[in-house]
Each structure stands twice: as structure tokens, then as C-alpha cells.
C-alpha positions as CSV (number, residue, x, y, z in Angstrom):
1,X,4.1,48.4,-6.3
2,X,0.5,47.7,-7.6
3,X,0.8,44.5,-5.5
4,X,1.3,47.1,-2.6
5,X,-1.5,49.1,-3.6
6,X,-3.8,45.9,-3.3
7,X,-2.5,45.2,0.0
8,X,-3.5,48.5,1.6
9,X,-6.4,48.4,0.0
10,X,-7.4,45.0,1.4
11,X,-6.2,46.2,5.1
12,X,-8.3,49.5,4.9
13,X,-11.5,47.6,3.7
14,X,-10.9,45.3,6.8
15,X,-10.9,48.1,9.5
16,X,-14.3,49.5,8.6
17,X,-16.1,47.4,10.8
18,X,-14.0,48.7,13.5
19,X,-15.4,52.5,12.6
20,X,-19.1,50.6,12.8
21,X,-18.4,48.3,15.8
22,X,-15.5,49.7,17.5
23,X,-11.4,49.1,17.1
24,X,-11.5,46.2,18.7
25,X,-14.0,44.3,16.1
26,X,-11.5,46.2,13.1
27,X,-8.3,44.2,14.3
28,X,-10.2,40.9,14.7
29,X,-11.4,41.3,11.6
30,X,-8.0,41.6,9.8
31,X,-6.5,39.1,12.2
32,X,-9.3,36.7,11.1
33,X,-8.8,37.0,7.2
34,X,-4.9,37.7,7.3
35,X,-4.7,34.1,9.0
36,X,-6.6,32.7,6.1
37,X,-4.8,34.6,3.5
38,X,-1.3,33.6,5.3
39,X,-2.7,30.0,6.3
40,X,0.4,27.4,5.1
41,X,1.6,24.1,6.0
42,X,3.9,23.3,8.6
43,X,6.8,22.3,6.0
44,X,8.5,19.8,9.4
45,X,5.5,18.3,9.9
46,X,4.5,17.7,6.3
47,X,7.5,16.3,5.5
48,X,7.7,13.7,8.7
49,X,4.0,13.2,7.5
50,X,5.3,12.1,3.8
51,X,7.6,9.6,5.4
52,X,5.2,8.1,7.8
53,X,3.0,7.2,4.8
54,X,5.9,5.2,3.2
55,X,6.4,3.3,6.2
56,X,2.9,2.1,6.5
57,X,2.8,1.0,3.1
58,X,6.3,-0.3,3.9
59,X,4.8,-2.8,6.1
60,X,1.5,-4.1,3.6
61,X,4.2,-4.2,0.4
62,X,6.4,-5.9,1.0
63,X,6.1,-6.1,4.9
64,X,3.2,-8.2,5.3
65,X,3.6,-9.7,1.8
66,X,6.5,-11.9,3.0
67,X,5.4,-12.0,6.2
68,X,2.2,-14.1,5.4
69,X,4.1,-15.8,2.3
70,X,7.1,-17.4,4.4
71,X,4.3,-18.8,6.8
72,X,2.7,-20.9,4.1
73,X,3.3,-23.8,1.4
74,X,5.7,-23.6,-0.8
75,X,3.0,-23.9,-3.1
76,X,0.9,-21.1,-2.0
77,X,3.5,-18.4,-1.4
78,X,2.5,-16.3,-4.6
79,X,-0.8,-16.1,-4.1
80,X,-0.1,-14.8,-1.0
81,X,1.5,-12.5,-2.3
82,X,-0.7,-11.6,-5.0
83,X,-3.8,-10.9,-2.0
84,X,-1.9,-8.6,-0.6
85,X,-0.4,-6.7,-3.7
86,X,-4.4,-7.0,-5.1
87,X,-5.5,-5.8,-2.4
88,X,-3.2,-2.4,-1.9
89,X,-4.8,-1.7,-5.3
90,X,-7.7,-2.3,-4.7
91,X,-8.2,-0.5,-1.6
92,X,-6.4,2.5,-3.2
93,X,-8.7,3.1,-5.9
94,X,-11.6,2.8,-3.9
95,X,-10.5,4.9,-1.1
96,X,-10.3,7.7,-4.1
97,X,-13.4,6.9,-5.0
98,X,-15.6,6.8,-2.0
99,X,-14.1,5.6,1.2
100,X,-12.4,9.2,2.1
101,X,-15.2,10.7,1.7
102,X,-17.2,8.1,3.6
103,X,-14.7,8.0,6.6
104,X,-13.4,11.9,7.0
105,X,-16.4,14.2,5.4
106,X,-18.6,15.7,8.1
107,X,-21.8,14.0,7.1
108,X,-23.8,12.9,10.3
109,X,-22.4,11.1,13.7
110,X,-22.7,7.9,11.5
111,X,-21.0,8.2,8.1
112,X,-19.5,11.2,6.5
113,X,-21.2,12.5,3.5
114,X,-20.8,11.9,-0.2
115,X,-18.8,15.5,-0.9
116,X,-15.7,14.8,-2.0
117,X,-16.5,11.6,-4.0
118,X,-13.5,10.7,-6.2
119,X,-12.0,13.4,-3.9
120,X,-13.8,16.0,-5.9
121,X,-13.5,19.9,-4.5
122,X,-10.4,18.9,-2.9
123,X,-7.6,20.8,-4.1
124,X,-3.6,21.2,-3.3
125,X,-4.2,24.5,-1.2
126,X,-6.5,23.0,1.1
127,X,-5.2,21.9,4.4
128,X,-5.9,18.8,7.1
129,X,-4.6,20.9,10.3
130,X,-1.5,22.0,9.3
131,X,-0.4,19.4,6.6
132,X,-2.0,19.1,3.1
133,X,-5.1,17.4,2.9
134,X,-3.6,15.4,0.2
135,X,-0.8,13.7,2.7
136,X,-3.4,13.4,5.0
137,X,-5.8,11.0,2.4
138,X,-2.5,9.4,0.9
139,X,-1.8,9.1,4.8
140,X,-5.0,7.5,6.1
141,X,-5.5,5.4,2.6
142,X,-2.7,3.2,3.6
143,X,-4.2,2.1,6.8
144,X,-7.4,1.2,4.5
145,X,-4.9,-0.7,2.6
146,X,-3.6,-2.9,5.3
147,X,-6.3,-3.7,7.7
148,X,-8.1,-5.8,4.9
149,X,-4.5,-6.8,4.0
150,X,-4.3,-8.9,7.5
151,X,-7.5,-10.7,7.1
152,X,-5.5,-12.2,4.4
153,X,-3.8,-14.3,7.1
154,X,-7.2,-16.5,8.3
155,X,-7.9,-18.1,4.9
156,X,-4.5,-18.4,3.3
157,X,-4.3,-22.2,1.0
158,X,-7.8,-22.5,0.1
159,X,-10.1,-19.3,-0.6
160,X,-11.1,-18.2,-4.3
161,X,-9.3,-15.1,-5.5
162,X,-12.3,-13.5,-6.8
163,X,-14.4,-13.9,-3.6
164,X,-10.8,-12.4,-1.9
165,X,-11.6,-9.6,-4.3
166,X,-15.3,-9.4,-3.6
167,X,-15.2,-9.8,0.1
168,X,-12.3,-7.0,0.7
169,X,-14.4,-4.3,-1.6
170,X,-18.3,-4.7,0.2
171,X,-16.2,-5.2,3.5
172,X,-14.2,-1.6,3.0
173,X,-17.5,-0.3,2.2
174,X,-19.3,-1.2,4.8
175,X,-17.3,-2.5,7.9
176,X,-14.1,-0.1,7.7
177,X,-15.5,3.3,6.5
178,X,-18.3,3.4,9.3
179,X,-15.7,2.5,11.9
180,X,-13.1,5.0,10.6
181,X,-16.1,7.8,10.6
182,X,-17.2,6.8,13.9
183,X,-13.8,6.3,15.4
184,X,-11.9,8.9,13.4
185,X,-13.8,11.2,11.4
186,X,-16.0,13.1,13.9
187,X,-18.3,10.1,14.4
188,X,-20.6,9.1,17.6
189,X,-17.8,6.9,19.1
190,X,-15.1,9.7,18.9
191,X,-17.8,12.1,20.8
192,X,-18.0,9.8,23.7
193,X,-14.2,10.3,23.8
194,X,-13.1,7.1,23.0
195,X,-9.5,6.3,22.5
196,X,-8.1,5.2,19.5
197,X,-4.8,6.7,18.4
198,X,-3.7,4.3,15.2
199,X,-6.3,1.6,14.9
200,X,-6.9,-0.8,17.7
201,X,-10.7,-0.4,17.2
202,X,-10.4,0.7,13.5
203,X,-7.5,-1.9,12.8
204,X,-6.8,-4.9,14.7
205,X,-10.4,-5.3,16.3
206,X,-12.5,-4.7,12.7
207,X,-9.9,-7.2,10.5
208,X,-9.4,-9.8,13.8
209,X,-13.1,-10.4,14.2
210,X,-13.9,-10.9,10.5
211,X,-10.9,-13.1,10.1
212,X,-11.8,-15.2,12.4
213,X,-15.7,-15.6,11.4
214,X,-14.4,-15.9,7.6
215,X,-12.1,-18.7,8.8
216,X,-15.1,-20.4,10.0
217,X,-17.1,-19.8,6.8
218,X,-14.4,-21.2,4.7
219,X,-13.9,-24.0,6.7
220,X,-10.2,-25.3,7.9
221,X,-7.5,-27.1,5.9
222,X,-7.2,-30.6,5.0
223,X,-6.3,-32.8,7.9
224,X,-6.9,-29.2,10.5
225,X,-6.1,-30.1,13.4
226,X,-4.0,-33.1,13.2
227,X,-1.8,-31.9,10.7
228,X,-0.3,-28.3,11.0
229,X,1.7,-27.3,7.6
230,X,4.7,-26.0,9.3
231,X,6.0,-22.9,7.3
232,X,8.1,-23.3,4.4
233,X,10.5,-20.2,4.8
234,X,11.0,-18.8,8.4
235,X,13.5,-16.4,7.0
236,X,10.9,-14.8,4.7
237,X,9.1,-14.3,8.1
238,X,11.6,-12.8,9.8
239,X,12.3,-10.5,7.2
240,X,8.6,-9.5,6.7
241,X,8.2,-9.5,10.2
242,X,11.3,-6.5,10.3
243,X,9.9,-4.9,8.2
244,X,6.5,-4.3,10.0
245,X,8.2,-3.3,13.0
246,X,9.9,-0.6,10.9
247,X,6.5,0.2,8.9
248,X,4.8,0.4,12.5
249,X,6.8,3.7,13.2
250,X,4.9,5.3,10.7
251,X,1.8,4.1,12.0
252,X,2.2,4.7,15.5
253,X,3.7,8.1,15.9
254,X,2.2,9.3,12.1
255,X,-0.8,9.1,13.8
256,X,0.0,12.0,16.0
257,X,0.2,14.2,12.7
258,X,2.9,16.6,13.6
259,X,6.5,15.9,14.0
260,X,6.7,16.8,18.1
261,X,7.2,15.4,21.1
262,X,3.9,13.0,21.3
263,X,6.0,11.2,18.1
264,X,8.4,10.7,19.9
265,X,7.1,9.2,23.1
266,X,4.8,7.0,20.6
267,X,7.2,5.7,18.2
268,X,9.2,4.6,22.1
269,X,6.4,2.9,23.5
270,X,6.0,1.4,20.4
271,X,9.2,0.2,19.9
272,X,9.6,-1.3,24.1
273,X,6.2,-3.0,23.0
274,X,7.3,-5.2,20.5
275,X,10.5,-6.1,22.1
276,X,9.3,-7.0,25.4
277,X,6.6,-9.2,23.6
278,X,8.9,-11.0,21.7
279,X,11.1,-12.3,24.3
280,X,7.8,-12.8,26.5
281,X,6.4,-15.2,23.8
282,X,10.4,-16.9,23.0
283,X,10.5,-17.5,26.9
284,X,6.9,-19.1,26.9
285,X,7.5,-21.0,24.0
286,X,11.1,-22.5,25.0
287,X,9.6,-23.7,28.0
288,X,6.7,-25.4,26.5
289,X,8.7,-26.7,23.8
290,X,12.0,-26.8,24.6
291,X,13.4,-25.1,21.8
292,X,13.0,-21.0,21.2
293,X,12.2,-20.5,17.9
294,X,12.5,-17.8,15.0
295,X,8.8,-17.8,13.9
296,X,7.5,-17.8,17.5
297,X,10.0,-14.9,18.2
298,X,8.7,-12.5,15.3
299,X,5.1,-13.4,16.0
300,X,5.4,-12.2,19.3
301,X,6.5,-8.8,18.1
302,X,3.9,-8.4,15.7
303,X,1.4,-9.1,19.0
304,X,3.1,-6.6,21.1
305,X,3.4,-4.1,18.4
306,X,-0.9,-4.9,17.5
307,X,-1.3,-4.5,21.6
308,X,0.4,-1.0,21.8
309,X,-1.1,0.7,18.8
310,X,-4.4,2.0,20.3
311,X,-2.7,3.3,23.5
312,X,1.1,4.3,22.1
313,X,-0.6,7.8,22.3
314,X,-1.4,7.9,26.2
315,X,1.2,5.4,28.0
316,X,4.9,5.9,29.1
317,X,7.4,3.4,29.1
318,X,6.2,1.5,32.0
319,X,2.8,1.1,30.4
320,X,4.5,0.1,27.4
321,X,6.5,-3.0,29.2
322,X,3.4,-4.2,30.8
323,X,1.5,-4.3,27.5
324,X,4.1,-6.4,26.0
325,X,4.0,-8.8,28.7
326,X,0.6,-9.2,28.5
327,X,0.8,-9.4,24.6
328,X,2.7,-12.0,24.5
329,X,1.7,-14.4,26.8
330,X,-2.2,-13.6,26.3
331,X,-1.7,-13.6,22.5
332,X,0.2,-16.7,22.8
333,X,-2.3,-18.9,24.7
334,X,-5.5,-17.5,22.2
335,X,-3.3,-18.7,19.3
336,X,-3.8,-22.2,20.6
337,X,-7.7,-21.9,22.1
338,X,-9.1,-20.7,18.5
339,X,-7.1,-23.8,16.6
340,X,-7.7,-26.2,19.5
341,X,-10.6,-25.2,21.8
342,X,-12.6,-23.4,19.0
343,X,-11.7,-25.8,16.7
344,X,-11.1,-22.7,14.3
345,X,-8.9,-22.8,11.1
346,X,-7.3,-18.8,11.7
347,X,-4.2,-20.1,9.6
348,X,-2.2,-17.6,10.6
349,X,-3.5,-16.6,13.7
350,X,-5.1,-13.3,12.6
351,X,-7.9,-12.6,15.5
352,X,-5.6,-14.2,18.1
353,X,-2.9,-11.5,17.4
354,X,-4.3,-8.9,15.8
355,X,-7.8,-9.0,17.0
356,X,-7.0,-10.1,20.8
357,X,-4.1,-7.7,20.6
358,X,-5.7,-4.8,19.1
359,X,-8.8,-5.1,22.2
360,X,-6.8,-5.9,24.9
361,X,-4.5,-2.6,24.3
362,X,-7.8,-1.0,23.5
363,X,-8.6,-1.3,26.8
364,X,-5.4,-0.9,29.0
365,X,-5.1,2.2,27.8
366,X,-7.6,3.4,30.1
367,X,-5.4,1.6,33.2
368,X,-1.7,2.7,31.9
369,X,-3.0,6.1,30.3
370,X,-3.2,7.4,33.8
371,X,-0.6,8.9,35.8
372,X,0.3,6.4,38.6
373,X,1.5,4.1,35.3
374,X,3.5,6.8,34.0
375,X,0.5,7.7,31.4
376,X,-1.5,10.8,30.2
377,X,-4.6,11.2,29.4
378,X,-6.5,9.5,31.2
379,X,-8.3,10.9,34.1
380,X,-11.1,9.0,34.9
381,X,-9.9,5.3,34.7
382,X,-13.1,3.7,35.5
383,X,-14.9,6.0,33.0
384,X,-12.6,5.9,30.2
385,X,-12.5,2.2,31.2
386,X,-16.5,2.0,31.0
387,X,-16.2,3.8,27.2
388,X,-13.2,1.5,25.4
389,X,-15.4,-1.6,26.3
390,X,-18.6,-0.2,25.3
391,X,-16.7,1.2,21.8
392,X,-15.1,-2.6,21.2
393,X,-18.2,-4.1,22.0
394,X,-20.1,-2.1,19.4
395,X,-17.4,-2.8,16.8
396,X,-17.2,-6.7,17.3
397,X,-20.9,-6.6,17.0
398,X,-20.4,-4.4,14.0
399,X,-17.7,-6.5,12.7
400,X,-19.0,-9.4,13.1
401,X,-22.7,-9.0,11.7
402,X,-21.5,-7.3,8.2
403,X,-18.8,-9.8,7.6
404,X,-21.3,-12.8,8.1
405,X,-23.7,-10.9,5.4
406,X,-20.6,-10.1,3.0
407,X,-19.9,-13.8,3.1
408,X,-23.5,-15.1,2.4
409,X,-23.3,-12.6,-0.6
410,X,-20.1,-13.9,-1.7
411,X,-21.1,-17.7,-1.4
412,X,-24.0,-16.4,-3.9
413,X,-21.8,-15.1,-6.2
414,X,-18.5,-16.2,-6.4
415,X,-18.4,-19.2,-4.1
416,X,-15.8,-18.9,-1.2
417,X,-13.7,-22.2,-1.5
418,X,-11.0,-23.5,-4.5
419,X,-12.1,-27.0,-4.8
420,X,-10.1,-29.9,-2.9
421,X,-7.5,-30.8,-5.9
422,X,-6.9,-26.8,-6.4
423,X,-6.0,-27.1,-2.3
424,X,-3.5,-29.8,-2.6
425,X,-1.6,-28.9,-5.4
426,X,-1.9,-25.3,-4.3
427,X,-2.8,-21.9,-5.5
428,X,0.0,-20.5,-7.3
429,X,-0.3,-22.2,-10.3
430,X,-4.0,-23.1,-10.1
431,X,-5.4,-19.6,-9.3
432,X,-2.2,-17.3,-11.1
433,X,-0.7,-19.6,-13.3
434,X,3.1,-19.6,-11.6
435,X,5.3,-20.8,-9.1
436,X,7.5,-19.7,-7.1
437,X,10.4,-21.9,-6.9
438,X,11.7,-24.3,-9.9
439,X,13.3,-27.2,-9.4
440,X,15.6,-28.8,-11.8
């Protein structure tokens, strides 16, 4: 009853300004400040929200983990494993810390402002839309986690673990919290309606071009490019491989934020993608080699999957098949210019998938985002066209300046390179002190 009392109380005090101002002003009033009383989360899309979150994490641990750690030596899987594991906590912490509030605080068109450092202010009431803010860090902290995760990739065998550690906390700082913010978070490249749904800018373009510069930094392999180490566990690739294309669910249609019918068209597209980009690159690959094999198969997934992400939110299913045609052949054929025309040590072929990937579905979303490709969206192709260039050319540039800093600073610090004894017995046991298979 007294709770009663309160309430009437509350509703009477909210109609005076319609005595003042007229009846009219009174009911906006308490329509205004009952919606923020009554103001919830969407329990469907909070929980589809939760279990997109796994699945991106999902594909860093243990995803991309074996994926990267079946491609190498024996001799190097751990410490493959142990950069990516490293990494996720890493990356965690600091996204706590400072990077949220870098990335998704209003501050300026630039960078968002120092607020809710170490997520201070932010409590379990307070909402992103109509999920918790709290899913929504957990959420976006993942993709933090894995986009430095794939740089991983270009300097596998031969890079210190400490400048691994060093590199991945100046570069979240300053390459992947000012694209987030500007991409994301309200910044100047989201205001000139760029398009960007779950990272092809922020993602694949930011992690592709810095692999592929720290490649070059660190210098290839012994014996690069006569002798290729062919992997030592194709099953672990396949395997990690699955288990990106499941994780990629979660970070395609998560990115919509609700639990509706945009999810569902995304996690479809997403899904055509990666299938039609793996048989494009098996096909391309059994003719030029006459055999059609496992690895080649599962890479050309991860392409297709890397093409689709920036425009699974505008294209249909048409616009989804001709992405993955053009992921896997394009893809393909940059795997072989960066190791043989570049002359380019990507061991893993990190900027030719990911990077070329991640820009060319950039921007073909502004062809098959429109509606004679089955799209939405797009409008203006040769506008939208016009602002996906300009937005990837600003983020190599970005990309590509910081990283070449980050690694002058770590050559000053920490040094880059294990020495060459370290790189021929490999890094497990060197860098972590164990090994991953015993044999008796």
C-alpha cells in the first residue's frame, strides 16, 4: 500500500507541467520518466547476446589456437598456442582498463574519452540499447581479443615472446581503439556512413596490414622461399578451422545486437560465404596441383568467411555466393604474390586472407548491398562505393604507420627476433620450457 501511495504520488507530481503548459506537455512528461523508470533489457536478445560472446571467444580459444598450431613445426606448436592464450589475457585486462572506454565513450570524432576507465560508473542497471552494457563490453572485448590474435599468424617460429607481448599492448592502444572509435563508437568514419558490420575495417584490414609489415620487420624463415615447412598436423587445422566457422556465427550475426531477422539473414550469408570459398579455393588448387587438399580446403573458408564479415549485414544470398567466389580465388593467388613476388615471410598468410579478404568484402558491399544483387542498404552505389575506399584507405595508412613505430619501439626494447639456434630447435622449449609431443 505505501508502495501505492508513492506511485500516485510520483504520477501527480508529473502532470503539473501539463496545468503550466497544457495536457499535452503533462502526459509527455510521465511518458518520458515512466520509460526510464520501466526501461529493461530485452531478456531474447540478451540472452542470444551471451551466446554470441562465447562463440567469438570460441574461435580465439581454442579456435584459432589450433588453427595456427597444426600449421607449424612440431616444434613450435606450444608457443603458438601460448600467443594466442597470452594474448586473450592480455587483451582482456586491458580492454577493462582503458580500451572500452577508448573505443565506445563519446569523447570527440577521434577517440572516446577517459570516463569509464577500468569501467568505472558503469553499473549492472545500465543499458547498451536494449542489452546490458556489461554483455555488450564482454561482447565487443572478444573482438579486441582476436584481431591481435591473427597477427599471430605472420611471425609464427621466430619472434621473441616478450616483444609478442609488447607489440600486442601499444598496438591495442593505439591502432585498434582509434579504429574501433572511429568505425564503431560514434567516431568521424561512422558519420560519413561507412559500413562496417563486424570488423572488415576494424578486424581483418587493421591485423592484415600490420601482419604483413611485422613480417617484414622480422624478417622470413631460414631457407624462405626455397624451403616451405609444410604443416605438421593438418587435422589440428581442420579442427581449428571448424571451429572458427562456428565461432564466426557469433561474430557475424552478434553484431546485429538483437536476436531478429537481420541475425538471421547474416549468420546465412555468412555461412554460403565460407562454403562457396572453400570449394572455390579446393577447385583452384586441384587443378594447379593436382591433388585437393585438406589445408587448402579450410583456408579457403576462413577467406570467405574474412570476405563476408564487413558486408554479412547488407547482402542476400546472391551477394553472398559471389563474395566467396571472389574470396577464394583472389585470396588464393595473394597468398602466393606476398611469399613469391613480395618476397614476404606472412607464414601463415595473414594479410593475404585476412587483410585482402577483410578489404575486398569491405568494399563489395557497396556493389551487392544494393538491390539488383539481392542487397539492402545501399542506395547510392557509387557513393557508398566512394566512402568504403576512402575509410580502408585511411585505416591501411593508419595501420600501417603505427605498427612500423610500435616495432622500432620494440626493436629498442625487447628486440624482435629469437636468435638463429632458438629458430631451429624451436620455440617451445626455448621460449616456455615444454614440448608438445614425447617420443619414446
Amino acid at each position: 500500500m505505501k508502495n501505492t501511495h508513492y506511485l500516485i504520488l510520483f504520477l501527480l507530481l508529473s502532470l503539473a507541467p501539463g496545468f503550466l503548459y497544457g495536457q499535452d506537455a503533462g502526459l509527455t512528461a510521465v511518458a518520458e520518466q515512466l520509460a526510464e523508470v520501466t526501461a529493461t533489457a530485452d531478456s531474447g536478445n540478451t540472452a542470444w547476446m551471451l551466446t554470441a560472446t562465447v562463440l567469438v571467444l570460441f574461435m580465439t580459444l581454442p579456435g584459432l589456437a589450433l588453427f595456427y598450431g597444426g600449421l607449424v613445426r612440431a616444434q613450435n606448436v606450444l608457443s603458438v598456442l601460448m600467443h594466442c592464450f597470452a594474448i586473450a589475457c592480455l587483451a582482456s585486462v586491458m580492454w577493462v582498463l582503458c580500451l572500452y572506454t577508448m573505443a565506445f565513450s563519446d569523447g570527440c570524432a577521434w577517440l572516446g574519452d577517459m570516463q569509464h576507465l577500468g569501467l568505472k560508473g558503469i553499473t549492472t542497471a545500465d543499458l547498451s540499447g536494449d542489452i546490458p552494457e556489461s554483455v555488450f563490453i564482454m561482447f565487443q572485448m572478444t573482438f579486441a581479443i582476436i584481431t591481435p590474435g591473427l597477427i599471430v599468424g605472420a611471425f609464427v617460429e621466430r619472434m621473441k615472446f616478450s616483444a609478442i607481448l609488447l607489440f600486442t599492448a601499444l598496438w591495442l592502444v593505439f591502432v585498434y581503439a582509434p579504429v574501433t572509435h572511429w568505425v564503431w563508437g560514434g567516431g568521424w568514419l561512422q558519420g560519413r556512413g561507412v559500413i562496417d558490420l563486424a570488423g572488415g575495417i576494424v578486424v581483418h584490414a587493421t591485423a592484415g596490414v600490420s601482419a604483413l609489415l611485422l613480417a617484414k620487420f622480422v624478417g622470413p624463415r631460414a631457407d624462405f622461399p626455397k624451403k616451405l615447412h609444410i604443416p605438421h598436423s593438418p587435422g589440428l587445422v581442420m579442427i581449428g578451422a571448424s571451429m572458427l566457422w562456428v565461432g564466426w556465427f557469433g561474430f557475424n550475426a552478434g553484431s546485429q545486437l538483437a536476436a531478429n531477422e537481420s541475425a538471421g539473414m547474416t549468420m546465412l550469408v555468412t555461412h554460403i560465404s565460407a562454403a562457396v570459398a572453400s570449394l572455390t579455393w579446393m577447385v583452384i588448387e586441384w587443378k594447379k596441383t593436382g591433388k585437393p587438399g585438406l589445408v587448402g580446403i579450410v583456408t579457403g573458408m576462413v577467406a570467405g568467411l574474412a570476405s563476408i564479415t564487413p558486408a554479412s549485414g547488407n547482402v542476400g544470398p546472391l551477394g553472398a555466393v559471389l563474395i566467396g567466389l571472389m574470396a577464394g580465388s583472389i585470396c588464393y593467388f595473394a597468398c602466393g604474390f606476398v611469399k613469391s613476388k613480395l618476397k614476404i615471410d606472412d607464414t601463415l598468410d595473414v594479410f593475404a586472407v585476412h587483410g585482402v579478404g577483410g578489404i575486398m568484402g569491405t568494399i563489395m558491399v557497396a556493389v551487392f548491398g544494393t538491390a539488383a544483387f539481392g542487397g539492402t542498404g545501399v542506395d547510392d552505389m557509387v557513393g557508398q562505393l566512394g566512402t568504403q575506399i576512402y575509410a580502408v584507405a585511411v585505416v591501411i595508412a593508419w595501420s600501417a604507420v603505427v605498427t612500423t613505430i610500435i616495432v622500432f619501439v620494440c626493436k629498442k626494447t625487447t628486440g624482435l627476433r629469437v636468435d638463429q639456434e632458438v629458430e631451429h630447435t624451436g620455440l617451445d622449449l626455448a621460449e616456455h620450457g615444454e614440448t608438445a609431443y614425447h617420443f619414446e
